[in-house]
N, C-alpha and C positions, 0 to 999 in steps of 0.2 A: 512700491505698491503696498496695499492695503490688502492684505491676506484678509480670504473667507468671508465674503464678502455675499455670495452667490450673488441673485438676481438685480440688489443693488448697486455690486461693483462699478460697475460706467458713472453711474448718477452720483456716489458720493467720491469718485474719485476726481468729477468735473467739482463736485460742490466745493471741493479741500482746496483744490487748483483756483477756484474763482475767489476766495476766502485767503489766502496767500497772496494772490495778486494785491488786493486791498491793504496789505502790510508795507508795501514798496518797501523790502527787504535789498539789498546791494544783489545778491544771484539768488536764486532758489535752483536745485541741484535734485532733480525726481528721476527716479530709480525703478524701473520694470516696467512693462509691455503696458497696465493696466493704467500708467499715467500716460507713454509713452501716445497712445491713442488720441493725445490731446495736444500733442507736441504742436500742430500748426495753431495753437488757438492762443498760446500764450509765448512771451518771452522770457524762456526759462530754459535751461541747461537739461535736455533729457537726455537718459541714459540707459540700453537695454539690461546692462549690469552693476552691479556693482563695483566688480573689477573695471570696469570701463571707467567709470565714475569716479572711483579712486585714481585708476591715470591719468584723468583729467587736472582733479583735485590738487595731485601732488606735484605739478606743475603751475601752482597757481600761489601767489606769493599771499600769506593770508597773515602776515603781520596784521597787528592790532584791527583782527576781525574776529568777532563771534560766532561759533558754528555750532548751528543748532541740530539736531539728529531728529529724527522719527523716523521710524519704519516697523513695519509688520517683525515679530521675533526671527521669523523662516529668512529672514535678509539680511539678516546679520551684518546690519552697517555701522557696528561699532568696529567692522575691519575697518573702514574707510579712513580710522584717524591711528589704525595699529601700526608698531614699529616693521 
């Protein structure tokens, strides 16, 4: 998710989601409630946590794959690729 957002949150979290689509990246991999809300509209891996998201991950064989991060500071998903 996209911390602090207030009354915009929904609308630029659809706009990030629809702007990603257009990348035809191999998974895209979104993280908290505030994308989650979009989960039926796109084909994309959502996930209420990031612990969740990590156990997903680390089942997933990502040889000679690029993994790109963003996330709000408060979500700390530089765990996502810690030892």
């Amino acid at each position: 998710d996209m911390l602090e957002l207030g009354d915009a949150s929904a609308f630029e979290h659809e706009s990030m989601l629809r702007k990603i689509a257009g990348c035809h990246f191999d998974w895209v991999v979104c993280v908290g409630s505030a994308f989650g809300a979009f989960k039926s509209d796109f084909d994309f891996h959502f996930f209420a946590t990031r612990d969740e998201a990590k156990l997903w991950l680390d089942e997933q064989s990502l040889i000679d794959y690029t993994l790109l991060i963003k996330g709000s500071r408060g979500l700390a998903l530089e765990k996502l690729i810690a030892d």
